[in-house]
C-alpha positions as semicolon CSV with decimal commas, in nm:
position;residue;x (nm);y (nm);z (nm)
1;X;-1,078;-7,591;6,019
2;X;-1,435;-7,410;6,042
3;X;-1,747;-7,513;6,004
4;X;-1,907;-7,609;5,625
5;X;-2,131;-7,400;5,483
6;X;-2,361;-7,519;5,271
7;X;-2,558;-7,269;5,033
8;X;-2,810;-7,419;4,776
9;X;-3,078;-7,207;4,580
10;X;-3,402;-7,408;4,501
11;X;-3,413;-7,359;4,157
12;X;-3,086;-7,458;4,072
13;X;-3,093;-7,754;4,312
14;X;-3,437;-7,854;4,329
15;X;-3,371;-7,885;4,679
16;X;-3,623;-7,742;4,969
17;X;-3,517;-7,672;5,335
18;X;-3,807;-7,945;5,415
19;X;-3,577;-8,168;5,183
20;X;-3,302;-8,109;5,437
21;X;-3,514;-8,137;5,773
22;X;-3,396;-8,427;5,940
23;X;-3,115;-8,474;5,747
24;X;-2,875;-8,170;5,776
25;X;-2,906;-7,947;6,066
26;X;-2,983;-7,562;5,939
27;X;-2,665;-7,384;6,101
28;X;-2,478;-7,606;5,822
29;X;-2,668;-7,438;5,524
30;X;-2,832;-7,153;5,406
31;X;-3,092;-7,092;5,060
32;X;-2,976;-6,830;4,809
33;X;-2,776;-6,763;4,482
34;X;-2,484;-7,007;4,453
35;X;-2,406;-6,812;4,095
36;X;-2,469;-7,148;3,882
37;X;-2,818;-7,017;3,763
38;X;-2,953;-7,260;3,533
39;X;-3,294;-7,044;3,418
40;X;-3,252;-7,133;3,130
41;X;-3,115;-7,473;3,143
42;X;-3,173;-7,746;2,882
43;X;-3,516;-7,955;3,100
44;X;-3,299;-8,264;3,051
45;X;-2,991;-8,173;3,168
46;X;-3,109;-8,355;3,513
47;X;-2,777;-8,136;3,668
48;X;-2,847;-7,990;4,021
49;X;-2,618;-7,756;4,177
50;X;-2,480;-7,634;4,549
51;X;-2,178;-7,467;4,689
52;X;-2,010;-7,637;4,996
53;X;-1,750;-7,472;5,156
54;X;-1,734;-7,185;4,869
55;X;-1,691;-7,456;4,587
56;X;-1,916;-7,543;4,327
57;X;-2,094;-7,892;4,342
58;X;-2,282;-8,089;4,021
59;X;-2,469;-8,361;4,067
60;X;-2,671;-8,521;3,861
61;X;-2,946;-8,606;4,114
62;X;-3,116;-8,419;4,371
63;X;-3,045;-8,687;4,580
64;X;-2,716;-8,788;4,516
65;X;-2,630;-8,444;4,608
66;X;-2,832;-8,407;4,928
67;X;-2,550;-8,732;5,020
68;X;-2,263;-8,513;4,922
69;X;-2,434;-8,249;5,113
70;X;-2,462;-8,475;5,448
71;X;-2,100;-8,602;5,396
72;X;-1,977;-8,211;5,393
73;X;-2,076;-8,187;5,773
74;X;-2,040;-8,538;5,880
């Protein structure tokens, strides 16, 4: 099997690469489109969005998927 990728986009995730310092080494992900665009998203939707290995990933936390972010490449 390769290695996971990891693509987020900061609006869509609310995620940083500072949120992921630390935590997820950077060849694991990378910041762009992820094709989920949520510009105009209902405010309380609290729904954050990534792509691991190619498939799409909802969470309803920013943190809760940073975890299923860290599982991906544990």
């Amino acid at each position: 099997m390769g290695k996971t990728v990891i693509k987020f986009c900061k609006k869509c995730s609310g995620i940083s690469p500072k949120d992921l310092k630390g935590t997820i080494d950077k060849s694991y992900w990378k910041e762009g489109c992820v094709h989920a665009c949520v510009k105009k998203k209902d405010a309380d939707s609290g729904r954050t969005f990534a792509r691991i290995d190619g498939k799409l990933v909802v969470c309803s936390s920013k943190k809760e998927l940073i975890k299923k972010m860290k599982d991906a490449v544990a």
